[in-house]
C-alpha positions in Angstrom: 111.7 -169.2 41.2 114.1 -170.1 38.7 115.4 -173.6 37.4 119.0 -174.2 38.7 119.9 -177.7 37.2 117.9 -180.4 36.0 118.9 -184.4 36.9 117.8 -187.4 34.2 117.6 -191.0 34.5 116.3 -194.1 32.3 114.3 -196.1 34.1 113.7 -199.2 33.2 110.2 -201.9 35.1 109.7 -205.2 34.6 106.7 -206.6 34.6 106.0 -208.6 37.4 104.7 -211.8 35.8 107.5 -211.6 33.0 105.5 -210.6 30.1 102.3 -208.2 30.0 100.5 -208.9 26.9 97.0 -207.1 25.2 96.2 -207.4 21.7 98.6 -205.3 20.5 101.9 -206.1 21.7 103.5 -208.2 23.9 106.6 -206.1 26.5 108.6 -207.9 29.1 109.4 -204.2 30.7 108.2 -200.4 30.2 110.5 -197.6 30.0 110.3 -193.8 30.8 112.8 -190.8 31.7 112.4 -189.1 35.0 113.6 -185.8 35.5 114.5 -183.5 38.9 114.4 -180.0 38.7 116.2 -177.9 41.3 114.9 -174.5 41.8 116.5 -171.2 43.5 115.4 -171.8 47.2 116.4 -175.4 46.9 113.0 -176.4 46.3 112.4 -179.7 44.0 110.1 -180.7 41.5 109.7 -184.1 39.6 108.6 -185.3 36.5 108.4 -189.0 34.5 108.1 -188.8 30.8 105.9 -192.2 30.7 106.3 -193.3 27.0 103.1 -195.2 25.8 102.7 -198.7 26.2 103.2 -199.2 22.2 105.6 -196.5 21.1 107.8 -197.3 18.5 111.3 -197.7 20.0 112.8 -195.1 17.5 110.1 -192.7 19.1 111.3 -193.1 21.9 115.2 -192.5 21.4 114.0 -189.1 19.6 112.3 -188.2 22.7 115.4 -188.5 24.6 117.8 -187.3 21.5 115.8 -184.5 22.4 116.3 -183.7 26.2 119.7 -181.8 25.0 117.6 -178.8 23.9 114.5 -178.7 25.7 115.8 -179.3 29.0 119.0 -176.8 28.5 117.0 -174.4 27.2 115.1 -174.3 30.7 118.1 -173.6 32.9 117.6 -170.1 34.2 114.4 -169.9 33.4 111.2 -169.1 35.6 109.7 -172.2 36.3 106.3 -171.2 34.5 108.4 -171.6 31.4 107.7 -175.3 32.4 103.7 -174.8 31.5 105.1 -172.9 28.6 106.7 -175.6 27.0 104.1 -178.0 27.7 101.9 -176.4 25.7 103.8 -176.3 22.9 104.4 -179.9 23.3 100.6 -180.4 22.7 101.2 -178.5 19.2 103.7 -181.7 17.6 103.0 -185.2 17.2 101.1 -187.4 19.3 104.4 -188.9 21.3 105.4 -185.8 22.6 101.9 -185.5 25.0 104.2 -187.8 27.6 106.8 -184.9 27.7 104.7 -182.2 27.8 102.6 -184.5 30.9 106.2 -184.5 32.8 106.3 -181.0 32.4 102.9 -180.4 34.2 103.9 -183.0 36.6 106.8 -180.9 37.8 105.1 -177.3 37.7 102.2 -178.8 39.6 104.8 -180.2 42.0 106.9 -177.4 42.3 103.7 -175.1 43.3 102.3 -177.4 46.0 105.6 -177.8 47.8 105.7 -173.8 47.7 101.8 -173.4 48.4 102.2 -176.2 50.9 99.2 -177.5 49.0 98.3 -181.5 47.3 98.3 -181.7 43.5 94.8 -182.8 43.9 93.6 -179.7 45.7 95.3 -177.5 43.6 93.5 -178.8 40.3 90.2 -179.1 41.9 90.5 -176.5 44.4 89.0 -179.2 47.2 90.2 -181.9 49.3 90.3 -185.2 47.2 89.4 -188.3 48.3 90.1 -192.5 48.5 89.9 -193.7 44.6 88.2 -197.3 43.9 91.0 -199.0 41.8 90.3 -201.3 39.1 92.7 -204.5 38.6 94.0 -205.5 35.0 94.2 -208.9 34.3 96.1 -210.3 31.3 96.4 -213.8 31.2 97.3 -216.4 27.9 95.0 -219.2 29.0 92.0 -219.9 31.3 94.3 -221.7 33.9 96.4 -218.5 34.2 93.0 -216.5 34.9 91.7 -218.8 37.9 95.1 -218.9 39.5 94.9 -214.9 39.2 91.3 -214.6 40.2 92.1 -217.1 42.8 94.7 -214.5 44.5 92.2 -211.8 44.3 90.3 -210.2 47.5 86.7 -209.7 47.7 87.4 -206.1 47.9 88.7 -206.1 44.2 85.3 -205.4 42.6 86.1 -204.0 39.3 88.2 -205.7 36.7 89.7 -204.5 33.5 90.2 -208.3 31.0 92.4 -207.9 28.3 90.9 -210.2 25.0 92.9 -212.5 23.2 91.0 -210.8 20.2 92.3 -214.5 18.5 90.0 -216.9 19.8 86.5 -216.4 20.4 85.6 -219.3 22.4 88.7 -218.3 24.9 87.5 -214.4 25.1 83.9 -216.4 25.5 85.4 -218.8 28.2 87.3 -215.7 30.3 84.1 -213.6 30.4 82.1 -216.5 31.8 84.8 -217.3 33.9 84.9 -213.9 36.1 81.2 -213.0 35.6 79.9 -217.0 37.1 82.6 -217.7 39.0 84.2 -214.3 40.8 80.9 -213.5 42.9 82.9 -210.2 44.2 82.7 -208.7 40.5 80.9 -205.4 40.2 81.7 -204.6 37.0 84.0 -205.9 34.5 85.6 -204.2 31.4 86.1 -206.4 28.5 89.4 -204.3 26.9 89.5 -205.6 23.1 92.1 -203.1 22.5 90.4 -202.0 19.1 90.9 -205.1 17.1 87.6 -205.8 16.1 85.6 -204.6 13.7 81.9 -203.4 13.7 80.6 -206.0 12.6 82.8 -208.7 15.6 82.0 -206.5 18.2 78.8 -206.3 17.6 78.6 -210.3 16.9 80.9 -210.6 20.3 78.9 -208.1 22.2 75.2 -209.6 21.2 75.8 -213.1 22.8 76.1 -211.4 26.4 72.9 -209.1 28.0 74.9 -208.7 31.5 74.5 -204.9 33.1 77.7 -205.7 34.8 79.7 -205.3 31.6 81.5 -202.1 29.9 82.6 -203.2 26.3 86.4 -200.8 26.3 87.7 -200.1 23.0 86.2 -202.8 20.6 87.3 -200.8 17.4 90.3 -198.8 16.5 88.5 -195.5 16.0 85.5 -193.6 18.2 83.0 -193.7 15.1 83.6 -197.1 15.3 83.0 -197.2 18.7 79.9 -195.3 18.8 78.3 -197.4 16.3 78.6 -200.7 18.3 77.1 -198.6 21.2 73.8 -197.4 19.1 73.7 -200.8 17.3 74.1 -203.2 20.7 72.8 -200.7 23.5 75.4 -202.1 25.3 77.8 -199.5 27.1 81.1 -198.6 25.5 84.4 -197.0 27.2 86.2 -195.5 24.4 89.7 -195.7 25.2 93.1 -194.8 23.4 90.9 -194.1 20.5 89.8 -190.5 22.3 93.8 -189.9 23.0 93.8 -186.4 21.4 91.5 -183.2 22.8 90.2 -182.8 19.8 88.2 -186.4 19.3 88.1 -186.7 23.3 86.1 -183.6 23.4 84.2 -185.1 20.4 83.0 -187.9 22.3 82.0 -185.5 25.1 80.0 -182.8 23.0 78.2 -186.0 21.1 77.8 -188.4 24.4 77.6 -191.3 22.1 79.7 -193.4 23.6 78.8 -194.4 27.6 82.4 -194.2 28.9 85.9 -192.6 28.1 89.3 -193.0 30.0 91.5 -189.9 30.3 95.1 -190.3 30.2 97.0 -187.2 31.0 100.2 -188.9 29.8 98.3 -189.1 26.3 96.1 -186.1 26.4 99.2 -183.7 26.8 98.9 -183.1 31.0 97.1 -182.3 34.0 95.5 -179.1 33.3 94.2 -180.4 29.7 92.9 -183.5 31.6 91.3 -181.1 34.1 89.8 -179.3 31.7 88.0 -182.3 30.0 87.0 -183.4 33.3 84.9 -180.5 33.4 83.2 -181.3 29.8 82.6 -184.6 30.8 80.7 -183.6 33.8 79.0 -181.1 32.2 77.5 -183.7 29.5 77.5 -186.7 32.2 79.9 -188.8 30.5 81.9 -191.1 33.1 85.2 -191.6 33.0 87.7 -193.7 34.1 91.3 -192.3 34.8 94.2 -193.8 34.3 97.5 -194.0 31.9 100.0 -196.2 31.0 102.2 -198.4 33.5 104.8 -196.3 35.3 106.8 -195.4 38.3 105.9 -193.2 40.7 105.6 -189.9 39.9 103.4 -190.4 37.4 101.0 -192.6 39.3 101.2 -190.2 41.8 100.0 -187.2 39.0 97.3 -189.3 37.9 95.8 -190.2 41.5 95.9 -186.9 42.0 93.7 -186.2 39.3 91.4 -188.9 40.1 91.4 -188.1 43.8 89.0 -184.8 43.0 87.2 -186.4 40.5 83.1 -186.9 42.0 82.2 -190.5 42.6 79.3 -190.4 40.2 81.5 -189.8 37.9 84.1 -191.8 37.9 84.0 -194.9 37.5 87.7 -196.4 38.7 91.4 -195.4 38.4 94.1 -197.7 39.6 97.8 -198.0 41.0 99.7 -197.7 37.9 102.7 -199.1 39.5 101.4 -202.1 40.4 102.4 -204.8 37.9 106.0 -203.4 37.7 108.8 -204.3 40.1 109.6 -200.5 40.8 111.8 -201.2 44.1 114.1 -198.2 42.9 110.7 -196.1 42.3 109.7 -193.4 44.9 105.9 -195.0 46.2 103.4 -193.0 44.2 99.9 -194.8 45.3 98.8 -195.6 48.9 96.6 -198.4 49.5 93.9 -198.9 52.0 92.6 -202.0 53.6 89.6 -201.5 52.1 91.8 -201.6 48.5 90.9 -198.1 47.4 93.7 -195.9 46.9 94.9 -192.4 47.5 98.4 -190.4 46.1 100.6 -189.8 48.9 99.8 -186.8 51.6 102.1 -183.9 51.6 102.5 -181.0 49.3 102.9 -181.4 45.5 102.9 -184.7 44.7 103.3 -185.8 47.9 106.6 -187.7 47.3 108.2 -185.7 50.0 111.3 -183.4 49.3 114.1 -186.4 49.0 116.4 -186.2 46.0 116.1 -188.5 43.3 120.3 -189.1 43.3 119.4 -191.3 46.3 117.3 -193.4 44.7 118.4 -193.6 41.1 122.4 -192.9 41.6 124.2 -191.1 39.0 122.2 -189.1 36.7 122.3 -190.1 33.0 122.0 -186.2 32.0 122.9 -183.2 34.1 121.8 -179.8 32.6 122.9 -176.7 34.8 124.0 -173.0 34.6 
């Protein structure tokens, strides 16, 4: 199959309570470039370039500046050239991981819709199965967290809490908070977003021996990270810190660290992401999969990763969509009753075979023979 024409938009998702804050930034809205690719045969693939959460917005523009070569040079081309460019992606700076993930994202699709076959079945060659989510909460006082633990069910079990990181007795106060007062809390992961250093962590972590607690990304960097582990034996989920192959697979050979997260949109796509799957269960390292907020097609790839991913091994993903209003959004994440999640059935990603110029409009970008 050959690429025909290729349709871009800029989307544009608010966050749902106005203003999404971690330790890091503050955004009112996330932003990422979807793409459709239309194939000899009339078959469709779809991609999202997801930019991260804290990419500089000059990045960003040179991403897109971009498009005008990398997608035109496509047109014509078989569609493996898709898997071609993605790994060359991997090669430049961190930033462009998220274009060469949308790449994947529309091979991957493009090969289930012709193999009539899930994403999920085709990276882990089984059927996949319901994900346990996990449910983010960032709040910028203790009233704001009751009134959001208030609206939660009892089947939301794990919880992700973003730290203030500037007050101690508020990060103090949250943690309390969920562990005495949210009886439906398995296990909660106390995100610090890497702002502390050894020596805070490990003065934060020590005033707290509860089992139901993963300490996510105290420092900036996994040595860091690894230290507060040997030094507390508390567990630690090393997060954006492992966002390259090179230090994720690091963390893996070593096993220091209890935890990582694996972000395809980070770690340069599906098959890379696959691929470290494999390491970590090799060394029994559990992860937790996930990426940054998005529409979705890329919550659909990453639940598709997920979805094959054994239970003893993962420890939660979640609905990546969810604090965005994403009306315009094709639905990328089902959800049960029970609140675990699935991607959508059907071949590829499982968004069906609709075309995007329905949804979006008119394309920003049309590249074609």
């Amino acid at each position: 199959m050959n690429i025909e024409r290729i349709h871009v938009w800029d989307c544009v998702a608010r966050f749902k309570q106005g203003v999404y804050t971690n330790s890091r930034c503050q955004k009112s809205t996330t932003r990422s470039r979807v793409f459709q690719i239309l194939g000899t045969g009339g078959w469709k693939g779809f991609g999202e370039v997801v930019f991260p959460f804290a990419l500089a917005p000059y990045l960003e523009e040179e991403l897109i500046q971009a498009e005008g070569i990398f997608f035109s040079e496509l047109i014509g081309k078989n569609v493996d050239h898709l898997m071609g460019r993605a790994e060359a992606f991997r090669t430049q700076e961190a930033h462009w991981s998220s274009v060469a993930f949308a790449f994947e994202t529309a091979w991957y699709d493009l090969q289930g819709k012709q193999q009539n076959a899930t994403i999920s079945s085709i990276l882990h060659g089984k059927r996949s199965h319901r994900v346990t989510p996990y449910i983010s909460i960032s709040v910028s006082d203790q009233r704001e967290l009751r009134e959001q633990l208030r609206a939660k069910t009892k089947y939301e079990k794990i919880i992700q809490l973003k730290l203030t990181n500037q007050s101690w007795a508020d990060d103090l106060a949250w943690i309390h908070q969920i562990l005495d007062h949210h009886p439906p809390v398995e296990l909660l992961l106390a995100d610090a977003n890497g702002k502390w250093s050894v020596s805070e962590a490990c003065g934060m972590i020590s005033r707290f021996q509860d089992p139901r607690i993963i300490w996510e990304e105290p420092c900036a960097t996994y040595s860091e990270n690894a230290q507060v582990e040997q030094m507390t034996r508390q567990r630690v989920m090393a997060d954006q810190c492992v966002g390259s192959m090179g230090i994720a697979e690091q963390a893996v050979r070593e096993k220091a660290v209890s935890a990582i997260t694996i972000k395809p949109a980070y770690l340069g796509g599906l098959s890379t992401s696959r691929y470290l799957l494999d390491r970590c269960a090799e060394r029994g390292v559990r992860v937790r999969v996930d990426g940054p907020w998005c529409g979705g097609i890329g919550a659909a790839a990453v639940l598709h990763l997920a979805a094959g991913v054994e239970s003893e091994l993962l420890i939660a993903s979640c609905n990546l969509q969810a604090p965005l209003e994403t009306l315009a959004m094709p639905g990328g994440v089902v959800e049960f009753p029970d609140g675990k999640l699935s991607p959508p059935e059907g071949p590829g990603l499982g968004l069906k075979d609709e075309s995007l110029d329905e949804r979006f409009g008119v394309p920003q970008a049309i590249y074609s023979t």
